[in-house]
PAFIFI-484424 format. One line per 2 residues: for each residue x, y, z of C-alpha. Coordinates in Angstrom, 3 decimals. Example, Ala and Ser with C-alpha at 12.3 -4.5 7.8 and 13.67 -1.06 7.14 Angstrom:
BEGIN
12.300:-4.500:7.800 | 13.670:-1.060:7.140
END
This chain:
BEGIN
-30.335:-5.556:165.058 | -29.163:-8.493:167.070
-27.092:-8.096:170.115 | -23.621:-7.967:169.209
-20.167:-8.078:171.037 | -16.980:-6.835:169.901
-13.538:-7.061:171.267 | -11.773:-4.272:169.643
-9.611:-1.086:170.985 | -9.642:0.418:167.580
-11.452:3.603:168.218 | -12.714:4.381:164.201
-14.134:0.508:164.235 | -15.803:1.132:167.710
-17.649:3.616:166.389 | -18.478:2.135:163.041
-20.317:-0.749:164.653 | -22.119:1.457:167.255
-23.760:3.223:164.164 | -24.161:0.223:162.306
-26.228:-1.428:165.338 | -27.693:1.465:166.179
-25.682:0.977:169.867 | -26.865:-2.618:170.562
-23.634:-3.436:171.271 | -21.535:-4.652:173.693
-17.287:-3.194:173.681 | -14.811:-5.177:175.265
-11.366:-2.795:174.706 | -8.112:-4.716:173.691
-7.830:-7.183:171.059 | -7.667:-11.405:171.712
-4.429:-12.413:172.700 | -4.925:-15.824:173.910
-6.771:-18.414:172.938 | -8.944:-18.927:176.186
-12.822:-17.298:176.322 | -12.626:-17.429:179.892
-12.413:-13.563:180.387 | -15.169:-13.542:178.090
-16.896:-16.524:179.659 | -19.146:-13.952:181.922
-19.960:-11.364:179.559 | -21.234:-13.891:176.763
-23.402:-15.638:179.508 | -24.681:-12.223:180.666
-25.062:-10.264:177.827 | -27.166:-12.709:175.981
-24.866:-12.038:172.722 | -25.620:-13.430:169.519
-22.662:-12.244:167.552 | -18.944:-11.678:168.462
-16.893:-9.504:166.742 | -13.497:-10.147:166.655
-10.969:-7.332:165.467 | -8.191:-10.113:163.833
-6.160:-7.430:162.160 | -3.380:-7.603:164.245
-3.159:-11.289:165.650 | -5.370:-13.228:163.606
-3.437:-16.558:164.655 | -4.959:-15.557:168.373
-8.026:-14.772:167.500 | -8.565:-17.634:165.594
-7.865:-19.429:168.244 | -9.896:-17.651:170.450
-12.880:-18.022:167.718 | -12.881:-21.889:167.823
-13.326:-22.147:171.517 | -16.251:-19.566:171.671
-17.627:-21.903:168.994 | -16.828:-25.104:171.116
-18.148:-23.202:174.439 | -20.628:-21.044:173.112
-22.348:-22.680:169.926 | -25.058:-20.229:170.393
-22.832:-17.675:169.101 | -21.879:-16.764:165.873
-18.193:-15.614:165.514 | -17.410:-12.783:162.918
-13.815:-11.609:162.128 | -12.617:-8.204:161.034
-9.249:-8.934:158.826 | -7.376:-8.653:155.754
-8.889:-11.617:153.951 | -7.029:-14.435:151.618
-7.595:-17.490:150.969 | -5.489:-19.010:153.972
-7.543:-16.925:156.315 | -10.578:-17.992:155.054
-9.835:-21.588:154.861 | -9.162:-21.184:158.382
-11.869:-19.163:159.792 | -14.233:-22.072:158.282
-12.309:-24.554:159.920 | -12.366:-22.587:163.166
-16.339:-21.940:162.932 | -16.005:-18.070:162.092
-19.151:-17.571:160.194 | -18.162:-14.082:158.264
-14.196:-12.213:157.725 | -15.210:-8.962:156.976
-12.075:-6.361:155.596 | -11.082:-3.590:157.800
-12.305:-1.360:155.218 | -15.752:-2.271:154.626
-18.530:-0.109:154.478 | -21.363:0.296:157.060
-23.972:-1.763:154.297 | -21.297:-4.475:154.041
-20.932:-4.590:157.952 | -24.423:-4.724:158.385
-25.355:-7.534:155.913 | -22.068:-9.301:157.539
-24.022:-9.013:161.244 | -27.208:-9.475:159.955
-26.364:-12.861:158.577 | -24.520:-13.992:161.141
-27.334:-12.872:163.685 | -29.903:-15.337:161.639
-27.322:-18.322:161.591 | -26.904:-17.472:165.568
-29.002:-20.430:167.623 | -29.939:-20.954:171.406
-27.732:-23.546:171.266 | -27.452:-27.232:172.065
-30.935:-29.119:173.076 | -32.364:-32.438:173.070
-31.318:-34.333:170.002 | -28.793:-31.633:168.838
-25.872:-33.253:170.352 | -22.818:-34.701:168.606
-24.019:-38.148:167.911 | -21.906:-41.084:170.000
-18.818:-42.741:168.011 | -20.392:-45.764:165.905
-23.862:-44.360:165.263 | -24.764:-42.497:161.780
-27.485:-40.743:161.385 | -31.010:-41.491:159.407
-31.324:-40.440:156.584 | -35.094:-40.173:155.231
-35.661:-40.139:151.660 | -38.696:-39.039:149.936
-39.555:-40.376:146.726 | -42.710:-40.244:144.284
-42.706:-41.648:140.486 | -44.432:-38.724:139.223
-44.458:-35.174:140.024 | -46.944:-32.817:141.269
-47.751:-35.210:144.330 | -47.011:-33.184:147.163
-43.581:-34.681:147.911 | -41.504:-31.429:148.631
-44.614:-30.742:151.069 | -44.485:-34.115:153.092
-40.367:-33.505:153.264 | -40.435:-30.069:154.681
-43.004:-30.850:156.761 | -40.832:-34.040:158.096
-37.462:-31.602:158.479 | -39.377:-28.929:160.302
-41.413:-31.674:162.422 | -38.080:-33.245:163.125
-36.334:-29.614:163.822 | -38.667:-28.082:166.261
-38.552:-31.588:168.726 | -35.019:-31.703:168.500
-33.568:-28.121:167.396 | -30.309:-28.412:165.325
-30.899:-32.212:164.756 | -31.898:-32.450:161.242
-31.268:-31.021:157.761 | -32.806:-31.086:154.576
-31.692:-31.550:151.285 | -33.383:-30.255:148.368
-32.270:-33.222:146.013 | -34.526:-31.791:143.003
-31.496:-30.114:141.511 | -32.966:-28.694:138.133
-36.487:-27.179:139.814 | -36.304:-28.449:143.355
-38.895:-25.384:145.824 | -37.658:-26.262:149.308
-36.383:-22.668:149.436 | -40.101:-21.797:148.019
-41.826:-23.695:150.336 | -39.881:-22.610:153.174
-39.927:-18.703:152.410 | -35.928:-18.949:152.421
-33.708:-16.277:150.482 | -30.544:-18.852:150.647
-26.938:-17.355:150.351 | -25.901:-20.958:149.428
-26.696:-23.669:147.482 | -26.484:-27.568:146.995
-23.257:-26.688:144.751 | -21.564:-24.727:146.909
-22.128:-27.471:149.271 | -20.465:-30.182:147.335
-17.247:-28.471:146.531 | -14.499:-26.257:147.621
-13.939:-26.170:151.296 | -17.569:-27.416:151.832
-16.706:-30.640:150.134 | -13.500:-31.137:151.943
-14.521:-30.276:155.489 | -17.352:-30.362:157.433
-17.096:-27.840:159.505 | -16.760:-25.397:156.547
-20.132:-26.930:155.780 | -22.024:-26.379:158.164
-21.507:-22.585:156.733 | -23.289:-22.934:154.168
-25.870:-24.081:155.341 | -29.424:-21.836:155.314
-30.923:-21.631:158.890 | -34.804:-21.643:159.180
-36.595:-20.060:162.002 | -37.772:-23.736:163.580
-33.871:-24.777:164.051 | -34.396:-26.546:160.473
-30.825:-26.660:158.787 | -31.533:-26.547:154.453
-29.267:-27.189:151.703 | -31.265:-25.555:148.453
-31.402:-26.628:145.038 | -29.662:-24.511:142.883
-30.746:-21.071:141.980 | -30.392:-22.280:138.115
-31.163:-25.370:136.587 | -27.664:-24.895:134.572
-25.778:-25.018:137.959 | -27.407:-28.473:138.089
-24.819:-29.950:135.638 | -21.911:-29.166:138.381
-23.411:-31.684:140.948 | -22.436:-35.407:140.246
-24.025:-38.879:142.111 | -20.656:-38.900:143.877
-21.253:-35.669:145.076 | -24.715:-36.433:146.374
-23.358:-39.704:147.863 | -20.431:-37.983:149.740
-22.763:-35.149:151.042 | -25.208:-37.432:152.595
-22.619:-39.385:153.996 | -20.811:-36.174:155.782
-24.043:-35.082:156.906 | -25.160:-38.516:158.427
-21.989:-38.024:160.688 | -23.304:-34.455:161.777
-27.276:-34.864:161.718 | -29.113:-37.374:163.847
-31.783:-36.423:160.682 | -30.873:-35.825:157.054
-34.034:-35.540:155.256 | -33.579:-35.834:151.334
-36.640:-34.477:148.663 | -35.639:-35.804:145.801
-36.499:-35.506:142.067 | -39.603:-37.254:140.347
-39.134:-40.614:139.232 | -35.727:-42.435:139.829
-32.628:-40.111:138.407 | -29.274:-41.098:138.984
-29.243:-38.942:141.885 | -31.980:-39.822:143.655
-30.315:-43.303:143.394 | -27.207:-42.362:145.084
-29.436:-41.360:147.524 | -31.391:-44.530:147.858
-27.969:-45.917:148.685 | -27.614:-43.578:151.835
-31.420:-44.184:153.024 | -32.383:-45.767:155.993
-36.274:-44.443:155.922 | -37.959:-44.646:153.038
-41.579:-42.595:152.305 | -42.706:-43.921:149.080
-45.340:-40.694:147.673 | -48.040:-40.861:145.280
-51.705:-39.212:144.665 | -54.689:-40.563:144.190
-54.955:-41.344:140.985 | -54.458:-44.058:138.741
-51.495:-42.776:136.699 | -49.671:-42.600:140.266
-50.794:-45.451:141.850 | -49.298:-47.629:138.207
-46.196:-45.697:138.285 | -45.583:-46.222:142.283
-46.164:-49.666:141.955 | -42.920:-49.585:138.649
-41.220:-47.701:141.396 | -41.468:-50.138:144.044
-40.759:-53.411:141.482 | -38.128:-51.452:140.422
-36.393:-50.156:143.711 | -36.834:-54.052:144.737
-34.944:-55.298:141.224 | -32.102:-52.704:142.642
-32.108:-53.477:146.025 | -32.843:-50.437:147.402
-35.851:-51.014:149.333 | -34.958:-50.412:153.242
-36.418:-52.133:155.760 | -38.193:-48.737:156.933
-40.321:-47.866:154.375 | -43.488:-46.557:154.253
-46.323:-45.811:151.677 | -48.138:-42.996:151.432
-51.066:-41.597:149.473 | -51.492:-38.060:148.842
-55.027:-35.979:148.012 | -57.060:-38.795:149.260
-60.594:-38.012:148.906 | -63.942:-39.946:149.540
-65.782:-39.530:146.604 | -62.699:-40.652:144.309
-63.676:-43.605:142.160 | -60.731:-45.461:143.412
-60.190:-47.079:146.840 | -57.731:-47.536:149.315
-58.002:-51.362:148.426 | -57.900:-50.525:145.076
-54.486:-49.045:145.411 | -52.963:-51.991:147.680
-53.764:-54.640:145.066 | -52.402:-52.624:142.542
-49.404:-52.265:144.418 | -48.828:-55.242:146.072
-48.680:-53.498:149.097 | -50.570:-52.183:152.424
-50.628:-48.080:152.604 | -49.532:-47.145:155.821
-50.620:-43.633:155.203 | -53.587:-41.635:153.909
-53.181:-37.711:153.365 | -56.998:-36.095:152.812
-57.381:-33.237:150.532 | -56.927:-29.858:152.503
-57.063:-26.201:151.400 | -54.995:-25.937:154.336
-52.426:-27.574:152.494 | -51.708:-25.213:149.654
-51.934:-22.520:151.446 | -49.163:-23.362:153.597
-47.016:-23.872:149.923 | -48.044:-20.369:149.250
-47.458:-18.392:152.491 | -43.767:-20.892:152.850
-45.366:-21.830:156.327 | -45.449:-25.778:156.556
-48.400:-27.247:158.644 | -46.284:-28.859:160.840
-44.862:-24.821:161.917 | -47.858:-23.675:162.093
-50.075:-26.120:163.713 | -53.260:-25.059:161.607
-56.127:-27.743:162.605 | -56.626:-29.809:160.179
-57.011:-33.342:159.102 | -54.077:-32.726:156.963
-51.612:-31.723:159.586 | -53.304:-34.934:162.139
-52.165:-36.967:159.788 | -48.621:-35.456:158.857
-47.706:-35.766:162.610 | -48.712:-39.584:162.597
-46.379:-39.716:159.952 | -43.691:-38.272:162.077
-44.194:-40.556:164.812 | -44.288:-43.133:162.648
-40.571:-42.058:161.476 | -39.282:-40.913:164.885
-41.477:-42.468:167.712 | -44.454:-40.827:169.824
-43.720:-36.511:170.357 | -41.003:-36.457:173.414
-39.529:-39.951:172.798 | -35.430:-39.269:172.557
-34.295:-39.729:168.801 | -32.265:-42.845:167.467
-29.574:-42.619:165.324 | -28.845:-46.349:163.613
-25.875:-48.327:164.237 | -22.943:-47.544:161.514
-22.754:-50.516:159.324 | -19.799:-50.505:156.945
-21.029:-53.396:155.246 | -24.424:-52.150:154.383
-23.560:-48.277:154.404 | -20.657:-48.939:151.658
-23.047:-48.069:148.621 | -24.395:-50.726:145.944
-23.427:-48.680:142.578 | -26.890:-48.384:142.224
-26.386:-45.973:139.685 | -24.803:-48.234:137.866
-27.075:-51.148:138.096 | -30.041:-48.960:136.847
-28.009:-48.164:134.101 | -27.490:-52.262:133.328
-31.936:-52.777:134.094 | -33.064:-49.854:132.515
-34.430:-51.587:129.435 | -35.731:-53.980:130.904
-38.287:-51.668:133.297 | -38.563:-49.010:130.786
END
């Protein structure tokens, strides 16, 4: 169980999260009364706490209070509150960072699962590239997009995120944009609490701190939004939802990394219209390569080519009858990328490891870090967030336009 400190005097509750962590626990007596962590100050740097319980039955205006500049001082440390919840309270514990209210009544299993999540979402804290990113600078967002499926796009794109995460921990987040059958979670070995709906409304929608709580942490410092468990749920998220979401998270992220859908839904256009990097995916074969090259005329027709973009082909393989040159002229194009065929490779998929966690030798994994430098410079080079651009960052209605050229590149 992860370290945990509570600030409680209530005797019954002392002992109910002694059992519950098995007595990895540190008790400060009294309740918060002020909003100021300096008396705690010495005991969170000593202690090396993950989680602070907060008994808010009493003063939960304090403690509160007392919550949001932990959060501020302390970001390594997830807050949990003990109180009467309603929907006030919990509009305000988001807003304050809490990551859990738990009722004064709850069971030891519902105590447990409330410290055990908030022990996962729990982090180090700030490093390299994790920062608040300076006024006027957005963050890049890196869209990966294939015309076909079964290419290996969700692999490149949580390779990317957890490339991304483990330079700069708590820099980058991915977004798993496939929102009828969309694997990130799969590929990740994530059991998500939340998903991308839950992300685009309620308190999520309206604040970002709230958020950031839902959120799914992965072990490299990786950040996820999931598709939805359901392809139903799918229905609830709009392209003004996707477009607002990327745009929060631009403002948060120095890296939002988007897998997106085959082919070019309405969603992965509102995307488009957030992207600043561009990774353009197909395999090596010739019903790809035909429908990469559509995807490219077509992304051109729609303005929505950036100028980062890069091509890259997937399951590359010597004895394949067609060439590298082959696929250039046919796409009207240079590849800037080649990924070889690896065993390696699906057996990362399988085992929700990515390459780029792992660091299994192979060609496959050479070549996905050359990718990442190619996106964010040589390992150890600081990250750079783009210059905010109202003018270009506004949105084109591509949805709409595709809509008005359909016919004419079906």
């Amino acid at each position: 169980m992860t370290r945990t400190l509570l600030l409680s005097g209530d005797e019954p509750l002392v002992r109910t999260v002694r059992e519950v962590t098995a007595g990895d626990v540190v008790v400060l007596p009294g309740r918060p009364l002020a909003a100021d962590p300096g008396p705690l100050r010495a005991v969170l740097d000593s202690s090396a706490a993950e989680v602070l319980l907060l008994d808010a039955r009493d003063e939960p205006g304090p403690a509160l209070g007392l919550a949001r500049a932990v959060v501020d001082q302390h970001p390594g440390v997830a807050v949990v509150l003990v109180a009467e919840a309603s929907a006030e309270l919990a509009l305000a514990a988001l807003r304050a960072g809490v990551r859990d209210v738990v009722a004064p009544d709850a069971g030891l299993p519902e105590l447990a699962a409330a410290l055990e999540r908030a022990g996962r979402a729990a982090s180090p804290g700030p490093a390299a590239g994790g920062s608040p990113l300076e006024p006027g600078t957005a963050g890049r967002v890196i869209s990966v997009v294939s015309p076909k499926g079964g290419v290996g796009k969700t692999t490149v794109a949580t390779n990317l995120a957890v490339g991304l995460a483990r330079r700069w921990p708590g820099s980058t987040v991915l977004v798993d944009l496939d929102i009828q059958f969309g694997d990130v979670a799969s590929a990740l070995d994530l059991e998500p609490e939340h998903y991308l709906g839950d992300a685009v409304t309620g308190p999520a929608r309206r604040d970002s701190m709230a958020l950031k709580t839902v959120l799914t942490r992965h072990p490299t410092g990786l950040h996820v939004i999931c598709a939805p468990d359901s392809p139903a749920d799918a229905d609830a998220v709009t392209e003004s939802d996707v477009t607002h979401l990327l745009q929060v998270l631009a403002t948060e992220f120095r890296y939002v990394v988007v897998d997106t859908a085959p082919g070019l839904s309405e969603h992965t256009l509102s995307a488009l219209d957030q992207t600043t990097d561009l990774v353009l995916l197909a395999s090596m074969d010739v019903p790809a390569v035909r429908g990469l090259r559509k995807e490219i005329d077509t992304l051109a027709r729609l303005e929505l080519l950036p100028p980062s973009r890069h091509v890259v082909i997937n399951f590359t393989d010597r004895r394949s009858l067609l060439t590298i040159a082959d696929v250039e002229f046919t796409i009207g194009t240079a590849v800037d990328l080649q990924l070889p065929r690896s065993k390696a490779a699906p057996d990362s998929v399988d085992q929700g490891v990515p390459l780029l966690q792992s660091g299994v030798k192979d060609p496959m994994t050479t070549q996905l870090h050359k990718l990442l430098e190619r996106l964010a410079g040589p390992d150890g080079a600081a990250p750079v967030p783009v210059q905010t651009d109202p003018a270009a960052r506004k949105g084109k209605r591509a949805a709409s336009r595709w809509r008005r050229t359909r016919a004419a590149v079906a």
